[in-house]
C-alpha positions in Angstrom: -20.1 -21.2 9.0 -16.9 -21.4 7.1 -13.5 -22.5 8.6 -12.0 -18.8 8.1 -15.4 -17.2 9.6 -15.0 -19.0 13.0 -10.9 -18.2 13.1 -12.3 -14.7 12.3 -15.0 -14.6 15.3 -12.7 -16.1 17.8 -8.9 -14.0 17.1 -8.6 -11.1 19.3 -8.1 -8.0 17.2 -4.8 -6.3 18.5 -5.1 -2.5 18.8 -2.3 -0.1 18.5 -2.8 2.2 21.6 -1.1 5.4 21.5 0.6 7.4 24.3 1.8 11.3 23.8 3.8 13.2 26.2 6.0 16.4 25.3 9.9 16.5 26.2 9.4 18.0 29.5 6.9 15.5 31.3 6.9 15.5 34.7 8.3 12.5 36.9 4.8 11.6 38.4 2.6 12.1 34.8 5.5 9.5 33.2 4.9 7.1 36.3 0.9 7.6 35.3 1.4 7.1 31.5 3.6 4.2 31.6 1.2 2.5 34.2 -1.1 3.1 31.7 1.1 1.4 29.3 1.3 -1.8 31.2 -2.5 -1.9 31.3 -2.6 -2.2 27.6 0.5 -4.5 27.1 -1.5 -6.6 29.7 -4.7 -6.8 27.5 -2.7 -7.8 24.4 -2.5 -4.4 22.6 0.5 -3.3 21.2 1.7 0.4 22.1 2.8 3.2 20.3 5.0 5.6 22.3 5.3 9.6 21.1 7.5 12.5 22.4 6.5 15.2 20.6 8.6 18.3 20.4 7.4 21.6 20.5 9.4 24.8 19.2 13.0 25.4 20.3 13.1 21.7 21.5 14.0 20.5 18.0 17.3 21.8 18.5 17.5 19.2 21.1 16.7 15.8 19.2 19.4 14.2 21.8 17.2 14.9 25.0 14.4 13.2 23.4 16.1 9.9 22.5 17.4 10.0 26.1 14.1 9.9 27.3 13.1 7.0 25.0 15.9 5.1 26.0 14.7 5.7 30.0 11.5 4.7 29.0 12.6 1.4 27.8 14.8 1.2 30.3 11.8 1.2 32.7 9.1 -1.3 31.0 11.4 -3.4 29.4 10.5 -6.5 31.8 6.8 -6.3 30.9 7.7 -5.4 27.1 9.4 -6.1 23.4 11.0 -3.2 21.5 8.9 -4.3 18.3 10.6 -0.6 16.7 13.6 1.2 16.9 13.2 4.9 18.0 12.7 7.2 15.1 12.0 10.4 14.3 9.1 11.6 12.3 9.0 15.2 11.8 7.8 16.6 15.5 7.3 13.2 17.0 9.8 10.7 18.2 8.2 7.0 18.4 8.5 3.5 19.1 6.4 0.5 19.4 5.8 -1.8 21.9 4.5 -5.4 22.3 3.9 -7.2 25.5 6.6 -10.4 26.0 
């Protein structure tokens, strides 16, 4: 086998996971997905975080980034900002990368 064949066969792909939740997540289902969170920052992957609005909640693009920022707030020892917060139509996101 070739040199760039065995770096192939032994690198670890990194995924990018994905985790959803709506503007009005409850206090226990946060503490479940961001456990969740820490399960994949733990195996390597890197983590995409989305709030996605629904209906009159656009209005309120401010509540969202409030709850992004107490999200980071609350895995930032097991994690690295790797993206600013940033709307995309619906859905607010940032990425994650374990330290």
């Amino acid at each position: 086998m070739k040199e760039q064949q065995k770096s192939r066969k032994n690198s670890k792909s990194v995924e990018l996971k994905q985790m959803r939740m709506g503007l009005k997540i409850g206090s226990n289902d946060l503490d479940i997905k961001l456990r969740k969170i820490r399960g994949f920052l733990t195996e390597g992957h890197k983590v995409k975080i989305l709030i996605v609005f629904k209906g009159r909640e656009m209005a309120h693009k401010e509540l969202g980034f409030d709850m992004m920022s107490k999200i980071i707030n609350l895995i930032e020892n097991d994690s690295v900002l790797e993206q600013k917060p940033q709307m995309a139509g619906r859905n607010l996101s940032i990425v994650v990368r374990s330290k």
